[in-house]
SEFI-75304 format. One record per atom (N, C-alpha, C): residue in one letter; atom name; z, y negated, x negated. Coordinates in steps of 0.05 Angstrom, whole numbers. Example, Ala and Ser with C-alpha at 12.3 -4.5 7.8 and 13.67 -1.06 7.14 Angstrom:
residues 2
[node "a" "N" [156 114 -264]]
[node "a" "CA" [156 90 -246]]
[node "a" "C" [156 66 -264]]
[node "s" "N" [142 45 -257]]
[node "s" "CA" [143 21 -273]]
[node "s" "C" [157 -1 -258]]
end
This chain:
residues 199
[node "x" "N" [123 -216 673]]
[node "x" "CA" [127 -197 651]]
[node "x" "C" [104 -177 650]]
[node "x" "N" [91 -176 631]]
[node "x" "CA" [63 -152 616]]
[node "x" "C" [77 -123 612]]
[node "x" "N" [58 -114 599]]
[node "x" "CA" [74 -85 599]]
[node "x" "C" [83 -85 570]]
[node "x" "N" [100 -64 569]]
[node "x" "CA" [118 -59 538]]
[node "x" "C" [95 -40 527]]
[node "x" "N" [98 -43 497]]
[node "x" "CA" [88 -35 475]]
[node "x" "C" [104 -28 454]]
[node "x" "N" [88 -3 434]]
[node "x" "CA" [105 -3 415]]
[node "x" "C" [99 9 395]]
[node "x" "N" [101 -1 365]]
[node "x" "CA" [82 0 338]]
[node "x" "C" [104 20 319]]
[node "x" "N" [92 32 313]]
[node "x" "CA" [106 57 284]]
[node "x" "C" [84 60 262]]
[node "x" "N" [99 52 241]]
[node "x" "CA" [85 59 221]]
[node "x" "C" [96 78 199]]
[node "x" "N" [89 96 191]]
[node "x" "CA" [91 108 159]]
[node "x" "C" [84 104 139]]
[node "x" "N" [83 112 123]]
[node "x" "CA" [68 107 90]]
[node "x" "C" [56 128 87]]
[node "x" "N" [51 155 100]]
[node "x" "CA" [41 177 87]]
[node "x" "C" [49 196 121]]
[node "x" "N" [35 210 106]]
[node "x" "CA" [23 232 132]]
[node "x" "C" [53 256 124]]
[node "x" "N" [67 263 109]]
[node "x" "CA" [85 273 96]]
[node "x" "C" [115 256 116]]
[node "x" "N" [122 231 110]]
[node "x" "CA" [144 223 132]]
[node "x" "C" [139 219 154]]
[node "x" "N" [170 216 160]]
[node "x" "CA" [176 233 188]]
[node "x" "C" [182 201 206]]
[node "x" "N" [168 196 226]]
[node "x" "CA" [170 173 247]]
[node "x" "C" [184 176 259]]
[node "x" "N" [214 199 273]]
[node "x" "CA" [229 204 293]]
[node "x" "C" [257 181 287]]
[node "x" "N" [257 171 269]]
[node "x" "CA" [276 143 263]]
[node "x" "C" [261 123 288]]
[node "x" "N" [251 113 280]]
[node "x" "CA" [216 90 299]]
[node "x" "C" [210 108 330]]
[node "x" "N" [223 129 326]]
[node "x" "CA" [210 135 370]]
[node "x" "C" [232 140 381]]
[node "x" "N" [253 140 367]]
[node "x" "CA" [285 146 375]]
[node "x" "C" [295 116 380]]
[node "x" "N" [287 99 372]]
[node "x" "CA" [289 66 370]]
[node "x" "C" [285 54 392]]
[node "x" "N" [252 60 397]]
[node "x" "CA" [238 61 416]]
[node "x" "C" [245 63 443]]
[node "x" "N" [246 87 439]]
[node "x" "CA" [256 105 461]]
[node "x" "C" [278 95 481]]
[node "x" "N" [295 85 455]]
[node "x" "CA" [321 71 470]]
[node "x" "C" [309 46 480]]
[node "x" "N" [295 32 476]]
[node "x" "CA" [285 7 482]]
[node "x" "C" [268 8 500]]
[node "x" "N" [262 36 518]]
[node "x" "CA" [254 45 542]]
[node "x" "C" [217 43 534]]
[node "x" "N" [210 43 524]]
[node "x" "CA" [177 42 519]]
[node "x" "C" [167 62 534]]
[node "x" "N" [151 62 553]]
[node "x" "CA" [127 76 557]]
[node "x" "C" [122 98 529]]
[node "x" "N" [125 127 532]]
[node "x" "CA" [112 145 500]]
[node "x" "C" [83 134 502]]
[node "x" "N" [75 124 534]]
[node "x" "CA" [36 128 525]]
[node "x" "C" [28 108 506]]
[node "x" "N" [57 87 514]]
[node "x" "CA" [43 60 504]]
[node "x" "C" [59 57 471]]
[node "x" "N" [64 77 458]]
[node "x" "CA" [74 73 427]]
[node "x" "C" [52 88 412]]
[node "x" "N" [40 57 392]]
[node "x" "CA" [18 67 372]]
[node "x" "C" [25 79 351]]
[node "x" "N" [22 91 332]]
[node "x" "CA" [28 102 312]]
[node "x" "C" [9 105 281]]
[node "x" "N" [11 92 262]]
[node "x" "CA" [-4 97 234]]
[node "x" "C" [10 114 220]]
[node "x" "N" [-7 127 200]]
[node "x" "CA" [12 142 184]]
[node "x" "C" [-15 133 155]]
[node "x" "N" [-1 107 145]]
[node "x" "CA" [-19 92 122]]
[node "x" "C" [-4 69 118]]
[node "x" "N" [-5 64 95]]
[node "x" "CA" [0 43 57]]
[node "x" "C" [4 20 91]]
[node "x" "N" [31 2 86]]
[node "x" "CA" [28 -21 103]]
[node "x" "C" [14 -53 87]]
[node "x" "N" [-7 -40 55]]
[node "x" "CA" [-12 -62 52]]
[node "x" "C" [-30 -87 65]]
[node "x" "N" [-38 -73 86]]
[node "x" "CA" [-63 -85 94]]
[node "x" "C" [-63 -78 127]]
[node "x" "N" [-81 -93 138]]
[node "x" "CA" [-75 -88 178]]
[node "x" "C" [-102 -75 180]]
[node "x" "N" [-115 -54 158]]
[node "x" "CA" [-139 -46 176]]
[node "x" "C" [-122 -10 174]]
[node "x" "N" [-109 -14 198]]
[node "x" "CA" [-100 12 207]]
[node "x" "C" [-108 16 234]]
[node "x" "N" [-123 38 238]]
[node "x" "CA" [-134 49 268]]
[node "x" "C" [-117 46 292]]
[node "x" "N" [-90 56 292]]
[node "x" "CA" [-66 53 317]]
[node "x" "C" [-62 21 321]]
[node "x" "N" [-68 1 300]]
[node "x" "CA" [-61 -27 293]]
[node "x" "C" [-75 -42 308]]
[node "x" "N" [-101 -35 309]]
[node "x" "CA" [-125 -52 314]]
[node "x" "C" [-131 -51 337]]
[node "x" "N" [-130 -17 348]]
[node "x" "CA" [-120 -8 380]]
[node "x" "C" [-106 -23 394]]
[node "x" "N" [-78 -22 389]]
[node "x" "CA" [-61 -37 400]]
[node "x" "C" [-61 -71 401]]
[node "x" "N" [-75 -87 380]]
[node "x" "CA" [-80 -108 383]]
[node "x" "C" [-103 -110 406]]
[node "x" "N" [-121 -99 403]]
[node "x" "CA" [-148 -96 424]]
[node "x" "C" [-133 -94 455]]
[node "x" "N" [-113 -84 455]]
[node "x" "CA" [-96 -72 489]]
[node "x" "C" [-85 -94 488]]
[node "x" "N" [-62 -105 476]]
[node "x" "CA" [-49 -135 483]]
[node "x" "C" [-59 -152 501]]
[node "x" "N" [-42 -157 522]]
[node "x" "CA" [-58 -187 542]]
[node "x" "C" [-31 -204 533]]
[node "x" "N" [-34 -227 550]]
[node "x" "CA" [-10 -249 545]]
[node "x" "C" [9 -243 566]]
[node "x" "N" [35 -242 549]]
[node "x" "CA" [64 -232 562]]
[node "x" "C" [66 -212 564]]
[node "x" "N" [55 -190 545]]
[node "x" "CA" [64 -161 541]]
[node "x" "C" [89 -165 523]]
[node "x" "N" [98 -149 523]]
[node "x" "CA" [122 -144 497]]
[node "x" "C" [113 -119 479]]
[node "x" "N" [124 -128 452]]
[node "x" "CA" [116 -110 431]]
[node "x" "C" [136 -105 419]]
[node "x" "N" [146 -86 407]]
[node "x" "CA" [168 -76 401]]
[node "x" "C" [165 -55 366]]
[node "x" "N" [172 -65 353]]
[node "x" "CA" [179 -54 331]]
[node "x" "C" [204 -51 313]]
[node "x" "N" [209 -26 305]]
[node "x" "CA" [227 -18 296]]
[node "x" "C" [246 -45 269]]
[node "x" "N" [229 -58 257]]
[node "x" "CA" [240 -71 222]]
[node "x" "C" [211 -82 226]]
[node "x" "N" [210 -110 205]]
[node "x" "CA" [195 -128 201]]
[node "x" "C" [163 -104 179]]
[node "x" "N" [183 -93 168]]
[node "x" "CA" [164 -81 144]]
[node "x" "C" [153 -58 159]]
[node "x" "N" [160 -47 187]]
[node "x" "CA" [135 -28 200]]
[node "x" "C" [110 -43 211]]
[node "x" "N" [111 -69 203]]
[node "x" "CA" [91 -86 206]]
[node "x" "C" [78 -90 193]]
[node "x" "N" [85 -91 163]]
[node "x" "CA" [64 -99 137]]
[node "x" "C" [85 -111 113]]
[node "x" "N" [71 -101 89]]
[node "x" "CA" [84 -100 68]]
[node "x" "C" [72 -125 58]]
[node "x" "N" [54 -147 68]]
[node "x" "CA" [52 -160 60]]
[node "x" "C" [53 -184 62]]
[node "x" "N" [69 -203 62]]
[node "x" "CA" [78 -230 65]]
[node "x" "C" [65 -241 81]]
[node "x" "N" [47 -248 63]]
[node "x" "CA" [14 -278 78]]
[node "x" "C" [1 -255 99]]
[node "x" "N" [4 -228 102]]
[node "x" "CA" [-13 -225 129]]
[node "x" "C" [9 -222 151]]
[node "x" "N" [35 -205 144]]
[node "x" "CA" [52 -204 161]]
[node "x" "C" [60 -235 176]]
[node "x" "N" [57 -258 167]]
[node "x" "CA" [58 -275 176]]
[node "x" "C" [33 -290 195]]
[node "x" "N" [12 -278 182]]
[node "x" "CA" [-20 -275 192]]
[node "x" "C" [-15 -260 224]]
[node "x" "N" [-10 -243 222]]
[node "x" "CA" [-12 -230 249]]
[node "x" "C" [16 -238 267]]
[node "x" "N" [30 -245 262]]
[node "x" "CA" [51 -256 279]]
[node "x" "C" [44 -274 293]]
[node "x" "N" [24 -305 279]]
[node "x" "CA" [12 -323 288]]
[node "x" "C" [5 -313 307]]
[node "x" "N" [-22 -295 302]]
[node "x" "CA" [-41 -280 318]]
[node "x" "C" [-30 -270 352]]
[node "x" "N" [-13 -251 337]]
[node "x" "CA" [3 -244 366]]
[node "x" "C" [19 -266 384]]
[node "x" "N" [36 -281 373]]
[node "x" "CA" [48 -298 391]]
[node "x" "C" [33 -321 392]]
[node "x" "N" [14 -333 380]]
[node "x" "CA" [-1 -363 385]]
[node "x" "C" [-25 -362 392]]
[node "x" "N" [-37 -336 390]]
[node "x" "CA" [-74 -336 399]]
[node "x" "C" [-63 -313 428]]
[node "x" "N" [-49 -289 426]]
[node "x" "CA" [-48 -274 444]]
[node "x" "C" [-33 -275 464]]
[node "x" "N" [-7 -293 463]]
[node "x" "CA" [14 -302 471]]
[node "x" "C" [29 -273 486]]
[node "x" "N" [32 -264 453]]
[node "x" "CA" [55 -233 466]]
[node "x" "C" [76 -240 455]]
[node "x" "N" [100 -226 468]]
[node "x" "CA" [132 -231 460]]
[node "x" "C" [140 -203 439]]
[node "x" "N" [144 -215 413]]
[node "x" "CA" [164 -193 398]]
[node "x" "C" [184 -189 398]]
[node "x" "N" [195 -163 397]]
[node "x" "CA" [227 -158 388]]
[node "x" "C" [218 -136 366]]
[node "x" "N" [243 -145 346]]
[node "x" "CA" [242 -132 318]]
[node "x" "C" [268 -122 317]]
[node "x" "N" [269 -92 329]]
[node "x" "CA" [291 -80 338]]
[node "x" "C" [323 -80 316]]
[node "x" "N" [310 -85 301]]
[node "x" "CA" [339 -81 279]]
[node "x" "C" [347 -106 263]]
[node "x" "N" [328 -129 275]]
[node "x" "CA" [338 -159 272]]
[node "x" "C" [336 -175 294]]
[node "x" "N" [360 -181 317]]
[node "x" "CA" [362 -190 343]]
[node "x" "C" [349 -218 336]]
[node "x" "N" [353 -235 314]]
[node "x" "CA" [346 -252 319]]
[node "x" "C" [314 -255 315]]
[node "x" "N" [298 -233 308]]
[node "x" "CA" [273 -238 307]]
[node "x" "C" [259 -222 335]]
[node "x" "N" [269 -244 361]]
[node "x" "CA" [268 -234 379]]
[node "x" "C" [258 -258 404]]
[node "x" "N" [224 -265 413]]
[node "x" "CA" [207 -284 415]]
[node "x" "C" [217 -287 444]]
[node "x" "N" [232 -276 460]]
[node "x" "CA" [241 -273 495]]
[node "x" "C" [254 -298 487]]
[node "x" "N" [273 -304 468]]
[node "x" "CA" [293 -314 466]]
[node "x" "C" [282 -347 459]]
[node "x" "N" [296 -359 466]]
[node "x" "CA" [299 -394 450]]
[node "x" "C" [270 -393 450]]
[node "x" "N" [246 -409 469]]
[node "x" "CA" [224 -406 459]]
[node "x" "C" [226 -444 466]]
[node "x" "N" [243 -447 460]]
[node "x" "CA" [242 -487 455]]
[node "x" "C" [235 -485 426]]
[node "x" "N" [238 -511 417]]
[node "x" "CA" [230 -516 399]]
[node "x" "C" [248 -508 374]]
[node "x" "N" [272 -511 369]]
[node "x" "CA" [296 -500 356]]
[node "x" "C" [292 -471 353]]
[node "x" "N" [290 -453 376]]
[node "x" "CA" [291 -422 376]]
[node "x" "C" [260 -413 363]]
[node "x" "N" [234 -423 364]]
[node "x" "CA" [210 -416 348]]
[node "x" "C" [227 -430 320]]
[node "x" "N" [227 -452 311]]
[node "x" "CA" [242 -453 288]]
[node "x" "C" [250 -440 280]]
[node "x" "N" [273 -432 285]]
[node "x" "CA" [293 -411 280]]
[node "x" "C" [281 -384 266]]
[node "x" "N" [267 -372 295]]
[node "x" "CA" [253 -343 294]]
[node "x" "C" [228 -342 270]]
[node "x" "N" [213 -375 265]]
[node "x" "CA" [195 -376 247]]
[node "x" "C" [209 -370 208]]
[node "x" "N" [231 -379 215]]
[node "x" "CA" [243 -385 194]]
[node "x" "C" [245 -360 182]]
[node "x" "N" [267 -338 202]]
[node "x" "CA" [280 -314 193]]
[node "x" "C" [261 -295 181]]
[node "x" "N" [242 -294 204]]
[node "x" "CA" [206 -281 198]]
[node "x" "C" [196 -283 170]]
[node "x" "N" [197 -310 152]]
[node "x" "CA" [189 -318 136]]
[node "x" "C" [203 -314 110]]
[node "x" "N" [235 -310 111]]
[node "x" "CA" [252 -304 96]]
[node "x" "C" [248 -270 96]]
[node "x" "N" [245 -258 116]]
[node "x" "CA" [248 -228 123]]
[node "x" "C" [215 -208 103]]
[node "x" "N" [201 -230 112]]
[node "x" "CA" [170 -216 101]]
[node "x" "C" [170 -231 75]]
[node "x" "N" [189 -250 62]]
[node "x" "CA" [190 -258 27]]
[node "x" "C" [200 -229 15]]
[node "x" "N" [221 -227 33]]
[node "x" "CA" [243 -196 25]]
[node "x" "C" [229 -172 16]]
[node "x" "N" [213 -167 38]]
[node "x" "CA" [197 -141 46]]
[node "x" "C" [184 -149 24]]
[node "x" "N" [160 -161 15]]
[node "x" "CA" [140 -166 -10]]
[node "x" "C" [161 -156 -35]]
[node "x" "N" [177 -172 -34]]
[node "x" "CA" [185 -183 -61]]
[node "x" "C" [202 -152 -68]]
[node "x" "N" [207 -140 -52]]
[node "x" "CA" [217 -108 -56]]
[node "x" "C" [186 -86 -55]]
[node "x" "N" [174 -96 -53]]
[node "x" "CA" [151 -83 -63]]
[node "x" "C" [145 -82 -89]]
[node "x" "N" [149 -115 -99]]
[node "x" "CA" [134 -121 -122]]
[node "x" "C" [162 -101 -142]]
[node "x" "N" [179 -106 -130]]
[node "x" "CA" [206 -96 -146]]
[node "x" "C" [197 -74 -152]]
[node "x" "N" [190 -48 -141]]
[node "x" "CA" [187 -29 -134]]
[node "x" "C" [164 -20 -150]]
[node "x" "N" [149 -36 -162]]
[node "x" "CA" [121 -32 -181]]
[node "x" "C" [129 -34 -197]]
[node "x" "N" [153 -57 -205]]
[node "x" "CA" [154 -64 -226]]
[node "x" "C" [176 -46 -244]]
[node "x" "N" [195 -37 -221]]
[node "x" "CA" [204 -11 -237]]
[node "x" "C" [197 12 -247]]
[node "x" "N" [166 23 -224]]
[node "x" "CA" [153 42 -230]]
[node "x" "C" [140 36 -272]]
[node "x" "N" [128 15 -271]]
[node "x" "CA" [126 8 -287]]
[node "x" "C" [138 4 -308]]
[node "x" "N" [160 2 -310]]
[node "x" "CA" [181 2 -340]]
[node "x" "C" [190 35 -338]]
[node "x" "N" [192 50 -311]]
[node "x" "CA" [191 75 -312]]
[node "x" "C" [177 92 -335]]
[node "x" "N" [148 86 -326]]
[node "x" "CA" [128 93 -336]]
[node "x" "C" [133 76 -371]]
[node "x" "N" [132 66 -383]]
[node "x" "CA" [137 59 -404]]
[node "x" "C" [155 63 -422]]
[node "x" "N" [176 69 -407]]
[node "x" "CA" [207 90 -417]]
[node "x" "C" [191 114 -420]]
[node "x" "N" [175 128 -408]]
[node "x" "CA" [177 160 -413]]
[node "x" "C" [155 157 -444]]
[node "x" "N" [132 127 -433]]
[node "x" "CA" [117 139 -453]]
[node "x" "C" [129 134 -484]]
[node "x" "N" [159 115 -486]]
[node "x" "CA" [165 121 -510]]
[node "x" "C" [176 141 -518]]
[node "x" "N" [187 156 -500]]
[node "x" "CA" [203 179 -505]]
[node "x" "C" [176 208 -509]]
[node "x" "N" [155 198 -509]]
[node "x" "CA" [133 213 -513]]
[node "x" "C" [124 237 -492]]
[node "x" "N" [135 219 -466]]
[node "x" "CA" [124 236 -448]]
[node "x" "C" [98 231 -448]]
[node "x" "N" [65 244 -442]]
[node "x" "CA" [42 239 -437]]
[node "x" "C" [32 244 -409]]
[node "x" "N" [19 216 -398]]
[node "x" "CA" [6 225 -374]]
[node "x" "C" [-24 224 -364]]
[node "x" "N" [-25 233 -342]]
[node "x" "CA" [-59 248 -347]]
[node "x" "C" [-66 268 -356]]
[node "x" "N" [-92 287 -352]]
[node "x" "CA" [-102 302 -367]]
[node "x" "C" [-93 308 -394]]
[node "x" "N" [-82 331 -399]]
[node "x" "CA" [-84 332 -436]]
[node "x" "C" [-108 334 -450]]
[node "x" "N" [-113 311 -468]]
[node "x" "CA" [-140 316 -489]]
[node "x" "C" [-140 342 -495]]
[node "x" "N" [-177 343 -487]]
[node "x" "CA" [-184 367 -500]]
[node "x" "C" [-188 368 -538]]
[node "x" "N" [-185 382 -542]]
[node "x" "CA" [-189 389 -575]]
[node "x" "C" [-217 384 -580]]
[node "x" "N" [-215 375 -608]]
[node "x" "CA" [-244 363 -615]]
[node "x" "C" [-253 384 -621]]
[node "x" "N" [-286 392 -624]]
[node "x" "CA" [-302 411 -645]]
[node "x" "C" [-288 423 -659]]
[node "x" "N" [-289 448 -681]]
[node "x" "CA" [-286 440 -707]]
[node "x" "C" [-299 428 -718]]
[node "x" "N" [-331 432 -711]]
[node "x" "CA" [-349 419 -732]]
[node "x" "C" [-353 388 -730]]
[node "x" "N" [-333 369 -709]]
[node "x" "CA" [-334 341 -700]]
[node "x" "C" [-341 330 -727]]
[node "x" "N" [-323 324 -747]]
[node "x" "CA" [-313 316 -764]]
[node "x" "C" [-343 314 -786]]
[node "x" "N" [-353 349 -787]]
[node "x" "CA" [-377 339 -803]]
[node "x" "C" [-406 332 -785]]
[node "x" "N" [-407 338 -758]]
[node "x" "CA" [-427 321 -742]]
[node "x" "C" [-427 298 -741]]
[node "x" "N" [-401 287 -742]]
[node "x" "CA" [-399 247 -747]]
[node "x" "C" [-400 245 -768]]
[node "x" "N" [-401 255 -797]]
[node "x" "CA" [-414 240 -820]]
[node "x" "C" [-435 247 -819]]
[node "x" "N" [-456 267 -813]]
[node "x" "CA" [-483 269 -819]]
[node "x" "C" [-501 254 -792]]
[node "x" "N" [-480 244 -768]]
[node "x" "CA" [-491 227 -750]]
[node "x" "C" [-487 194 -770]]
[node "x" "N" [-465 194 -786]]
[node "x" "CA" [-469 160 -798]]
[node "x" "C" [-486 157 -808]]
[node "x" "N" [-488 176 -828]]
[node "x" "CA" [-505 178 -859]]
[node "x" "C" [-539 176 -843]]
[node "x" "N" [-543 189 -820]]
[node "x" "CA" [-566 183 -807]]
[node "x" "C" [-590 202 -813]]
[node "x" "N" [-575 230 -817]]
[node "x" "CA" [-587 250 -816]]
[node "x" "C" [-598 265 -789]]
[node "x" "N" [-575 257 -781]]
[node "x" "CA" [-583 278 -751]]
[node "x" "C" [-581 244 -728]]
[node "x" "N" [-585 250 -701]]
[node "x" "CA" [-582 227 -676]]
[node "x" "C" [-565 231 -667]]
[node "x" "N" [-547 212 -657]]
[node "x" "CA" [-530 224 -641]]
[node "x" "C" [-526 237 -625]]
[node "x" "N" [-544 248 -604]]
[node "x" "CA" [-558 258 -582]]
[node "x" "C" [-550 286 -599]]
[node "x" "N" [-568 299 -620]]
[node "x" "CA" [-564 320 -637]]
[node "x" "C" [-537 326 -649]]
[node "x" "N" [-523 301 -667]]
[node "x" "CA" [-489 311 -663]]
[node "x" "C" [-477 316 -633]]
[node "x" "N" [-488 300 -611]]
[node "x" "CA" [-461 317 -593]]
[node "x" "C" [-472 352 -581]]
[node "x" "N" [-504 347 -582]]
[node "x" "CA" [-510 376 -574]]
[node "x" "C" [-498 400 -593]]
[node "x" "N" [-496 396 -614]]
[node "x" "CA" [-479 405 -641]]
[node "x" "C" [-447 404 -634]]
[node "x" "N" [-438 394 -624]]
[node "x" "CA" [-410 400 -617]]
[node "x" "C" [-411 407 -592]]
[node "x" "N" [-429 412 -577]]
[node "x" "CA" [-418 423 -546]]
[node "x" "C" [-407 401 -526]]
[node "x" "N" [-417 374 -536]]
[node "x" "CA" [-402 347 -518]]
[node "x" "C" [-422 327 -505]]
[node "x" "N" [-414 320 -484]]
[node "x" "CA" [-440 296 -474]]
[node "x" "C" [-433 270 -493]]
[node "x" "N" [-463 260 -504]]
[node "x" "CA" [-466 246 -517]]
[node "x" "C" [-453 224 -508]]
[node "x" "N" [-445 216 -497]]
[node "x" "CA" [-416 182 -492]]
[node "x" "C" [-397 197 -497]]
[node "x" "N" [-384 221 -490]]
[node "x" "CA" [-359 230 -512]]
[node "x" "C" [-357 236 -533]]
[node "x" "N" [-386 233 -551]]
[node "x" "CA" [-377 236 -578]]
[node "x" "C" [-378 216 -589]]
[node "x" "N" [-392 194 -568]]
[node "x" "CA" [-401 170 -590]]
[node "x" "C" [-369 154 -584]]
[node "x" "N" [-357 161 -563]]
[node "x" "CA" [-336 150 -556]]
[node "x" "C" [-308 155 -581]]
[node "x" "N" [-314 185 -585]]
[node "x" "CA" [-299 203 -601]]
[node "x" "C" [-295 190 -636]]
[node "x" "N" [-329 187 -631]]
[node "x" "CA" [-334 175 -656]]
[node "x" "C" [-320 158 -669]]
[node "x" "N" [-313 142 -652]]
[node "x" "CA" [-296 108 -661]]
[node "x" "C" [-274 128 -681]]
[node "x" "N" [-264 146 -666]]
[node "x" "CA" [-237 152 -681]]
[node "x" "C" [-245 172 -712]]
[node "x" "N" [-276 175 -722]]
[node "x" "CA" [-282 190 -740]]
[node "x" "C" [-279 178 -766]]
[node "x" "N" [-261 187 -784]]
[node "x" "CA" [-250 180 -817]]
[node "x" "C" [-285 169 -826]]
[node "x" "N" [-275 141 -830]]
[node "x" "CA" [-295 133 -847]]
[node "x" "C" [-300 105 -828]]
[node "x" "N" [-291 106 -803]]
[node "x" "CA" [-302 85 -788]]
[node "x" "C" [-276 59 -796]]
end
């Protein structure tokens, strides 16, 4: 038996990890030996992540709280599981799903098994991500019919916009000279422009 380990992650420097060291804790971890991120689980280039993979020898135990303090994303969360149990040969427990738990059944049936749940568990995790965009998204589309606006509020045009873009069509003045004439950098007026009566 290697020594115990133990991975916490956040989404933001704002929540609170004492759910994940209270877990832990109970699961007797070493505090020296629990890593900790506080960053987006889309991706494994997290500093506490890469640490703790670098320390792993074969037959440590690793210990995490839920499949998704691992990674929010499918094809890597399944990426690094490989990694850990088939290149590094460490044992997981995934504290709040006994059966995604590598001590156990390591015949051929019990990796089955544990491969399977893993695989169903990190579809879940994704697929409530994608959920989760996708509501932001009809969110966002509900307000904007109800005429909520987001972003910056447009600034107000010139007054004089209106007659600097006809004497910029007509090809009296340059454009360069209409935006210095309205007080605007020349790509926001030519931009502006599109929207000038007559175009």
């Amino acid at each position: 038996m290697g020594n115990q380990y133990g991975y916490v992650r956040v989404s933001t420097r704002e929540q609170n990890e004492d759910r994940q060291m209270i877990a832990l804790n109970s699961a007797e971890v070493p505090k020296q030996n629990i890593y900790v991120d506080k960053q987006s689980g889309k991706d494994f280039n997290r500093p506490m992540y890469q640490k703790l993979l670098r320390r792993l020898r074969q037959d440590d135990l690793l210990y995490i709280k839920s499949i998704d303090r691992l990674g929010r994303n499918y094809g890597e969360v399944l990426e690094q599981w490989r990694i850990l149990t088939k290149e590094k040969k460490v044992d997981i427990v995934v504290l709040d799903m006994p059966l995604l738990d590598t001590r156990r059944g390591k015949d051929l049936v019990g990796t089955f098994l544990s491969d399977i749940v893993l695989q169903v568990l990190s579809f879940v995790a994704e697929n409530e991500r994608k959920n989760i965009r996708e509501r932001q998204r009809e969110g966002i589309e509900a307000a904007k019919l109800r005429g909520v606006n987001f972003g910056r509020p447009l600034k107000p045009l010139p007054e004089n916009f209106e007659e600097a873009c006809e004497r910029w069509r007509a090809g009296e003045i340059t454009g360069k000279e209409a935006a210095r004439l309205c007080g605007m950098p020349y790509t926001s007026f030519y931009r502006k422009a599109g929207y000038c009566k007559g175009q």
